[in-house]
Residue, then its C-alpha position, 0 to 999 in steps of 0.5 A: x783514681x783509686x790507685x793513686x789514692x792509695x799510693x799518696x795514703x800509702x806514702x803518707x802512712x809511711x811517715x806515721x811508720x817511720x814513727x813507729x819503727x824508731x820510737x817503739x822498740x825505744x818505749x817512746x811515747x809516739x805522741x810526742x813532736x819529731x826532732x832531728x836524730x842530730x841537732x835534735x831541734x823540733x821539727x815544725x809540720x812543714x818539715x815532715x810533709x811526707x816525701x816532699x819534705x825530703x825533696x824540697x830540703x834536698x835530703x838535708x835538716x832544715x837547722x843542721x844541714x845534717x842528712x836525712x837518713x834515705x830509709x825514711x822516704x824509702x819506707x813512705x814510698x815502699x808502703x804507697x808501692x805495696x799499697x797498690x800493688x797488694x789492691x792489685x794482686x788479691x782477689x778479695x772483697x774491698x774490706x778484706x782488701x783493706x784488713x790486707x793493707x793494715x796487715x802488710x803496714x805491721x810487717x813494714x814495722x816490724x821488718x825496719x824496727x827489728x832490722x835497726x834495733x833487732x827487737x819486734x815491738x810487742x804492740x806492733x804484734x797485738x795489732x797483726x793479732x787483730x788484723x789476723x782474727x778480723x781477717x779470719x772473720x770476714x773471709x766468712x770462714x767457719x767459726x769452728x775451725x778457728x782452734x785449728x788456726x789457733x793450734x796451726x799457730x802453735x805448730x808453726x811456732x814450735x821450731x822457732x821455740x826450739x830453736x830459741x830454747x836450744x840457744x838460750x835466744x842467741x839464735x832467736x829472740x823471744x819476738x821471733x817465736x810470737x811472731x811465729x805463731x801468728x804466722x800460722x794463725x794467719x797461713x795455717x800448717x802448711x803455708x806457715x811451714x813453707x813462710x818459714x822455710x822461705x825465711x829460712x832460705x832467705x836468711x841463709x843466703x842473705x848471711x853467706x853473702x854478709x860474710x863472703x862481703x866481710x860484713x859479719x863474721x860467722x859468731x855474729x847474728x842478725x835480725x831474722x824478724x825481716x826474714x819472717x816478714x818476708x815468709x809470710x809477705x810471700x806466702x799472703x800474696x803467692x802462697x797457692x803458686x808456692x804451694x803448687x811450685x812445692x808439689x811440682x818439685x817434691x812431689x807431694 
């Protein structure tokens, strides 16, 4: 029962992300009423029932018979999906579980928003901020040894300021460096470290297949934000096999 509360708020989440991910990197109001991307009529309530809008209209707009971009019922139904299976995979306290679910809602924004308009919308990474220090402060840790997480942020942010002040924010963008640092707030040195080799590597892969597929050349760039997102997604979830795995095969 639970399980499937989560899936169908996930879903419905995702719509209200879906939101976020087109209009915040446009600086758009988010209160204002959804029209279509094409004929740019206004959509009435029974046009955004999340998913099963999509279905009953066959994928298609009600007033132009123009498609439905497939990324937005893809979003609602990835969210439902790592809804569950982050209540799944972590073994925390329920509310920890929750600040979890808020955590991973960020990163689906800032993975779609920077993927489509290569730009991490400042409000999106106040929010992650907050969901960082609350989780900071109900996993009952020491008050004390928050000016480490604060200084692990910094750590974990350096390459990624280097790299930007190095290539005059051609290689990464300004978001890249914030969003890093709160990578390290949230993981510490060493799974902030290894969230960005893992971006890193991803990235690098990712890129030699683009252009091995003639999809980019080797002076074009691409968002790294996604990259990031996946960093740090696997480090929250997995990060103590990551870990273990690391020391089995440098042997630290």
């Amino acid at each position: 029962m639970v399980l499937t509360f989560l899936f169908f708020s996930g879903i419905a989440i995702g719509s209200f992300l879906n939101v976020l991910i087109d209009r915040l990197p446009q600086e758009r109001s988010i209160n204002g009423r959804s029209v279509c991307d094409n004929c740019h009529h206004q959509l009435a309530w029974y046009d955004l029932l999340p998913l099963v809008s999509f279905i009953l209209l066959k994928g298609k707009c009600r007033y132009c018979n123009n498609k439905i971009p497939s990324v937005l019922p893809f979003v609602e139904i990835l969210t439902g999906v790592i809804f569950v299976s982050i209540w799944l995979s972590i073994e925390k306290t329920p509310v920890e579980k929750i600040i979890y679910l808020g955590i991973m809602a960020c990163l689906i924004v800032i993975f779609f928003a920077d993927a489509k308009y290569k730009i991490i919308p400042d409000s999106i990474q106040v929010a992650l901020l907050i969901f960082s220090f609350l989780l900071f402060y109900v996993g009952n840790a020491d008050l004390r040894s928050l000016p480490n997480q604060i200084l692990s942020g910094f750590f974990v942010m350096l390459p990624i300021l280097l790299i930007y002040l190095a290539t005059k924010g051609r290689g990464m963008g300004f978001g890249d460096v914030k969003f890093s640092f709160i990578i390290g707030l949230l993981l510490g040195t060493i799974s902030g470290f290894l969230a960005l080799y893992i971006a890193f590597v991803i990235g690098a892969v990712i890129g030699v297949i683009l252009i091995l597929a003639k999809k980019k050349k080797l002076k074009n760039t691409i968002a790294f934000g996604p990259f990031l997102v996946l960093g740090l997604g696997i480090m929250l979830v997995w990060g103590e096999k990551v870990i273990e795995w690391a020391r089995k095969i440098y042997g630290l």
